[in-house]
C-alpha positions as CSV (number, residue, x, y, z in Angstrom):
1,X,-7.8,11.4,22.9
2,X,-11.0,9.7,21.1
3,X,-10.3,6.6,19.1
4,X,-12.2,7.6,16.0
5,X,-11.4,4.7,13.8
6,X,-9.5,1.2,14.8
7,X,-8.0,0.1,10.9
8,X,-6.4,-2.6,9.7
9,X,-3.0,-1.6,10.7
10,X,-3.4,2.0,12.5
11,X,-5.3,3.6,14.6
12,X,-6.6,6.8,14.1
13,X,-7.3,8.8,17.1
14,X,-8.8,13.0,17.1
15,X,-5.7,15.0,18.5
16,X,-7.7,18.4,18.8
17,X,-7.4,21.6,16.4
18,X,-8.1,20.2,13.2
19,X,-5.4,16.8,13.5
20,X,-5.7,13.4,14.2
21,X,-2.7,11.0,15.3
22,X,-1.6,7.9,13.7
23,X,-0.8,5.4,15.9
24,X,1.0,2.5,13.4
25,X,0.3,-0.9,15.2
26,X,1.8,-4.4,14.7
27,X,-0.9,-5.9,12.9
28,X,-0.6,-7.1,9.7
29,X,-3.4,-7.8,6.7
30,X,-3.4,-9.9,4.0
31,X,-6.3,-10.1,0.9
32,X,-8.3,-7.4,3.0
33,X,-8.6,-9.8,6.3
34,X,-6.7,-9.0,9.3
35,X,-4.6,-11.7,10.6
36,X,-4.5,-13.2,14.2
37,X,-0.9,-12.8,14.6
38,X,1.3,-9.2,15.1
39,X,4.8,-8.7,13.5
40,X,7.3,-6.9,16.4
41,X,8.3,-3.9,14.9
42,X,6.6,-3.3,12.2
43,X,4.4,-0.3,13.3
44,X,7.3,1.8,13.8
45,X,9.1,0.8,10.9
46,X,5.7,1.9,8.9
47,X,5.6,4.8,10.7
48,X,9.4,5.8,10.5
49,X,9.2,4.9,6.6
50,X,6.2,7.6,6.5
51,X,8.6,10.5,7.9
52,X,11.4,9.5,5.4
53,X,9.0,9.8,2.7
54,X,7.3,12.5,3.4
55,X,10.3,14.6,4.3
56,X,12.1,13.4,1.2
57,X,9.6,13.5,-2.1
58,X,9.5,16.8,-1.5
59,X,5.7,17.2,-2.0
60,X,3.0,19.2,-0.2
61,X,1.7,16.2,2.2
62,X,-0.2,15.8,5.8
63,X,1.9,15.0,8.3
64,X,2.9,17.5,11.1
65,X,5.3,15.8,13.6
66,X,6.6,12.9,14.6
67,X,6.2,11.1,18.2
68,X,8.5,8.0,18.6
69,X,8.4,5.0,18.1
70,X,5.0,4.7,16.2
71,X,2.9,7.5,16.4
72,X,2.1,10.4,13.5
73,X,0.3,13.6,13.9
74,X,-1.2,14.8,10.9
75,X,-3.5,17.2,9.2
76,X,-7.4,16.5,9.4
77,X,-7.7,15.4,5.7
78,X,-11.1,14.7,3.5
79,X,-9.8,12.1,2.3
80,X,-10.4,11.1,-1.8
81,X,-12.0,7.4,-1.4
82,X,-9.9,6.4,-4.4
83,X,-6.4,4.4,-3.8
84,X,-4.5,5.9,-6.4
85,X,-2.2,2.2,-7.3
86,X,1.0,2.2,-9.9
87,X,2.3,-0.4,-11.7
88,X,5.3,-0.7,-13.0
89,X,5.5,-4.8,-13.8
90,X,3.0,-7.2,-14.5
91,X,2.4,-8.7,-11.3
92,X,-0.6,-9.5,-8.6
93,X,-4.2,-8.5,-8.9
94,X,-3.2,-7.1,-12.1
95,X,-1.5,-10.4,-13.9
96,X,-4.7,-11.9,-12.5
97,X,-7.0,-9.5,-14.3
98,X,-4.7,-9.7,-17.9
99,X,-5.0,-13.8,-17.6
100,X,-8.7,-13.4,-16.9
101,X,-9.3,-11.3,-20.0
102,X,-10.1,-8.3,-17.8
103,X,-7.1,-6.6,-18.9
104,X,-5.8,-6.5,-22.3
105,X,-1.6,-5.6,-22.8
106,X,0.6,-6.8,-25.3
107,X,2.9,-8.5,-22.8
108,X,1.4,-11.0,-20.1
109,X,4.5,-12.1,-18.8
110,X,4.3,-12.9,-15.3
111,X,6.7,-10.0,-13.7
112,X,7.9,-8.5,-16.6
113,X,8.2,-4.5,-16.5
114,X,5.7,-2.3,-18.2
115,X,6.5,-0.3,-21.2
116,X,5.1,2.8,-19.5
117,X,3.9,2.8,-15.1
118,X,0.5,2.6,-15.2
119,X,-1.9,4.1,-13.2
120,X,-4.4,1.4,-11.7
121,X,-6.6,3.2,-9.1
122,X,-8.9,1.2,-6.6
123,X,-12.3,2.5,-4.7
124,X,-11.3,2.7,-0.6
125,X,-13.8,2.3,2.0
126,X,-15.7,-0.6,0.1
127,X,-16.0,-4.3,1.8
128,X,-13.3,-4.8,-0.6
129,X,-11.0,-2.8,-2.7
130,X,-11.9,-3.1,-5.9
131,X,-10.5,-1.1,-10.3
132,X,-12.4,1.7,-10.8
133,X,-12.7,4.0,-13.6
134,X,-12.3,7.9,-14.7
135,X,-15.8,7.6,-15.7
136,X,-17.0,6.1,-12.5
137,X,-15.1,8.3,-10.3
138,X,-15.6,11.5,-12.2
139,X,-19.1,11.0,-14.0
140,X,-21.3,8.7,-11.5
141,X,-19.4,9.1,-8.1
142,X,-18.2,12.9,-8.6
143,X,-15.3,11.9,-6.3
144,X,-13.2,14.8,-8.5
145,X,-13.5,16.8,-11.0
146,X,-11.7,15.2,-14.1
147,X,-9.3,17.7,-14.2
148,X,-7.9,16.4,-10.2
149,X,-8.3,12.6,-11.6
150,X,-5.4,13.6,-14.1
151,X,-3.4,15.5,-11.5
152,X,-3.5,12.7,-9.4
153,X,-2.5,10.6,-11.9
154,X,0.1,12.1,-13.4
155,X,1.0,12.9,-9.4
156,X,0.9,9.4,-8.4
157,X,3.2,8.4,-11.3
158,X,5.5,11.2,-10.9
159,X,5.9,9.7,-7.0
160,X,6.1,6.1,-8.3
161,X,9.1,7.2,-10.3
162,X,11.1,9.4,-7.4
163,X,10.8,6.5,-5.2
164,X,11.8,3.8,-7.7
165,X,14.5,6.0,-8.1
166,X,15.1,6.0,-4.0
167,X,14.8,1.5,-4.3
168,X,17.4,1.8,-6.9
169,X,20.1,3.2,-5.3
170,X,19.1,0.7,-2.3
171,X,19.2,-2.3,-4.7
172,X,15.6,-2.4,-5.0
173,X,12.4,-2.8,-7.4
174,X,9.5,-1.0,-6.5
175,X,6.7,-3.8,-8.7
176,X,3.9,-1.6,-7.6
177,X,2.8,1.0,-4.8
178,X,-1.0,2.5,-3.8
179,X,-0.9,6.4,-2.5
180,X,-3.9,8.2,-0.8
181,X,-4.4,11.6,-1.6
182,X,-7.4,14.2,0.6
183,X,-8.1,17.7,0.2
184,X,-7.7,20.1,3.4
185,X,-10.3,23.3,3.8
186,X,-8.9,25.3,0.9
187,X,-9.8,22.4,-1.1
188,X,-5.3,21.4,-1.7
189,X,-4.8,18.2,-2.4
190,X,-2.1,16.8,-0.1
191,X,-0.4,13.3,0.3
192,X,-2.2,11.7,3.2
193,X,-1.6,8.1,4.9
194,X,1.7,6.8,4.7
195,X,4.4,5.0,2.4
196,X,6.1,2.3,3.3
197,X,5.7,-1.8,2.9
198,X,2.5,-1.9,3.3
199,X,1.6,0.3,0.3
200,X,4.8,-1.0,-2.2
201,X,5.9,-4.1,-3.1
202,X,9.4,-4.2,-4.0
203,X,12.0,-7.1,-5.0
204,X,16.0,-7.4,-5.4
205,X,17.3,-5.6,-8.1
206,X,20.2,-8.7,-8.4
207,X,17.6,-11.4,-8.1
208,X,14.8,-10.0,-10.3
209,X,14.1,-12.3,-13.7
210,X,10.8,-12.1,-15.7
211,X,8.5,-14.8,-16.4
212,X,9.0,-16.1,-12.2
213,X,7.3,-15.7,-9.3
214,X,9.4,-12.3,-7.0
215,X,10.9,-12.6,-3.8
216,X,9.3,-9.1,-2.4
217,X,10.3,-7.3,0.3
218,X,7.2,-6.5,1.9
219,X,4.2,-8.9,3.6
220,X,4.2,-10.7,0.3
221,X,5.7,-13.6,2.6
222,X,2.2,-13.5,4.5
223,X,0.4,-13.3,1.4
224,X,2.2,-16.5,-0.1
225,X,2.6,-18.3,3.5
226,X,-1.9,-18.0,3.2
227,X,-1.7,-18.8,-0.7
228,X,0.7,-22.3,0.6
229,X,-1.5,-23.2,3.7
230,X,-4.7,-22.9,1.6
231,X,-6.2,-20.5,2.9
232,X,-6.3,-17.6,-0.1
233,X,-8.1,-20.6,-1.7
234,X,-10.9,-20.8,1.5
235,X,-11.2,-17.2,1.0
236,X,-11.8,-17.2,-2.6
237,X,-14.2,-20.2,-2.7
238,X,-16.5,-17.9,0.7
239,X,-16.3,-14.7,-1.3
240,X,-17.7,-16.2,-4.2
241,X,-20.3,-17.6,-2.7
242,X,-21.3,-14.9,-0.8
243,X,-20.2,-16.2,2.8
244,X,-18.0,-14.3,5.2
245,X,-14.4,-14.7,5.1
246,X,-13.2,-17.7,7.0
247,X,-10.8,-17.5,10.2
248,X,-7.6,-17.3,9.3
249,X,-4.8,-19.1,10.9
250,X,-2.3,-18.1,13.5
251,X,0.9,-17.3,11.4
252,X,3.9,-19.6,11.9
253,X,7.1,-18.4,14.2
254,X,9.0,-18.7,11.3
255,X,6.7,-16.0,9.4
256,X,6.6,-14.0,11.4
257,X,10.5,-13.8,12.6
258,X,11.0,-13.4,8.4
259,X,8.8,-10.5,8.1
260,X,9.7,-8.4,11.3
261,X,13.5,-8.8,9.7
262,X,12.5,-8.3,6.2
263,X,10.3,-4.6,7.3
264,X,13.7,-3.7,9.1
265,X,16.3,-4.5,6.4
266,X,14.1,-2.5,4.1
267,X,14.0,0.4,6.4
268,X,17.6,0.7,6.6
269,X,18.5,0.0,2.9
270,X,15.9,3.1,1.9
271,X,16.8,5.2,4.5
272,X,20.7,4.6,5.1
273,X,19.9,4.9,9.1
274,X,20.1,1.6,11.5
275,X,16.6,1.0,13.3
């Protein structure tokens, strides 16, 4: 097989006749830098989490078979280079943006649920993720036509609510989640990617209270171990000023121990099966 793109987390290889294999590796990212250190497990716990989802929302999506542990074939895809992102609480890049004065809502409570999900999509493919408009991606890029930016909207928030539902049940709170969407040759939008804790970021139900800072269940615990070294700061500080990102450090035992066990609890409590 021919490696036709190494990513962040996954590898995508060309598996002949119009599909391409997934292979789900341990690598994890954080603030769109790849970090030095692997998590055990975690690429088949993303890639089981993929076959549950896509077997379960019940939604026409591009994923063909299964080859254990960490490996997806899938449908050849053109892929929409839009990350359609839901919200449902107040929380991240977006209670960033609302302090900023980038986003204006009636409630800027740290954590606090939204009145209504709302659908927050990114570009893909750029240096760095980044909000993007209807306008933008139906007038100037002609990603879609505007009548696909509302399907996938109303799509992506239709998901966002089946799988809440799922986290529920589990004990969970699905805070936010990002889908990808591509067209195949008919020109049918399918679900592409994958769904799982690298796309959601969830907290316990019992635990949850507005106005704090979430335990999540997902590499959040990366996120906030960089945030507590200093190096989210670094990063900011280089980006700003145009430089490259800095190094980042090797990830602590401990980390990386927490995380392995957190992407397998999670796993089980969705799915109901023991990994």
């Amino acid at each position: 097989m021919q490696l036709i793109r190494k990513g962040k987390v996954k590898d995508l290889y060309d598996y002949g006749n119009e599909q391409l294999l997934f292979e789900f590796s341990n690598r994890v990212s954080a603030f769109d830098v790849i970090m030095p250190s692997e998590i055990p497990k975690k690429g088949e716990v993303l890639c089981r989490l993929g076959e549950f989802f896509f077997k379960t929302l019940n939604v026409p999506n591009h994923m063909l078979e299964v080859v254990r542990p960490n490996r997806m074939v899938v449908k050849k895809l053109d892929l929409i280079p839009m990350e359609c992102v839901v919200r449902g609480y107040l929380y991240g890049s977006l209670y960033e943006r609302v302090k900023n004065g980038e986003v204006k809502l009636d409630n800027t409570i740290l954590a606090s649920k939204l009145s209504e999900p709302m659908f927050d999509p990114t570009t893909k493919f750029e240096k760095k993720d980044r909000p993007v408009t209807k306008d933008e991606v139906v007038d100037d890029k002609k990603w879609l036509t505007g009548e696909e930016y509302e399907w996938l909207r109303n799509k992506s928030i239709e998901l966002y609510k089946k799988i809440s539902q799922i986290a529920d049940k589990a004990g969970f709170i699905v805070a936010d989640i990002k889908f990808e969407f591509g067209k195949d040759e008919n020109g049918d939008i399918l679900l592409a990617d994958s769904i799982g804790p690298d796309e959601f970021r969830m907290w316990d139900k019992t635990k949850y209270e507005a106005g704090k800072s979430q335990k999540a269940f997902d590499k959040q615990l990366v996120r906030d171990w960089l945030i507590a070294v200093g190096y989210k700061d670094a990063l900011d500080r280089a980006r700003k000023e145009g430089r490259d990102a800095p190094k980042p450090p090797l990830l602590s035992e401990d980390i990386i121990k927490k995380t392995t066990d957190t992407y397998t609890y999670v796993f089980e409590k969705l799915t109901g099966e023991k990994f």
